[in-house]
C-alpha positions, 0 to 999 in steps of 0.5 A, spaced: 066 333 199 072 332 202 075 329 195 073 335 192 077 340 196 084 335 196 082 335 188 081 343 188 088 344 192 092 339 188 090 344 182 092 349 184 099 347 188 099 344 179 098 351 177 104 354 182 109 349 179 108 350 172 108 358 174 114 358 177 118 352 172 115 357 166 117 364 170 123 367 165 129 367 167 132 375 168 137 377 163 144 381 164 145 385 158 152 387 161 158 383 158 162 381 164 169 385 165 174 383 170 176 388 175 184 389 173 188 390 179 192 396 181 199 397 180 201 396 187 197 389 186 199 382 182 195 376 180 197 371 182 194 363 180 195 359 186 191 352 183 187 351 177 181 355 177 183 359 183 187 366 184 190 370 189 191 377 189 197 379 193 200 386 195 206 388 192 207 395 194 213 395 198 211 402 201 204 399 204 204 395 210 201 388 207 207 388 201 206 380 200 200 379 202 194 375 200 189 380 199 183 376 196 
């Protein structure tokens, strides 16, 4: 009896797995388009695969900093 239920569990842990190995991955069908920075703002590449936003409005309090 005991060997019957830990089987029954088994299969059913199975059929979870396989349910979720197989589940479709949700799609975005919107193309991915870069936020442009405003006028008072500059991009600036710090390192491969990193950039900095930088304040260059001279009239705003952070003229100079690094914003993100």
């Amino acid at each position: 009896m005991q060997e019957k239920i830990k089987t029954n569990i088994l299969i059913g842990i199975l059929i979870c797995l396989i349910l979720i190995a197989f589940k479709p991955y949700p799609q975005n069908n919107e193309p991915d388009v870069p936020f442009p920075p405003s006028a008072s703002e500059s991009v600036v590449q710090l390192a491969e695969n990193r950039i900095a936003i930088v304040e260059t409005e001279t009239n705003f309090g952070l003229s100079g900093d690094i914003i993100v």
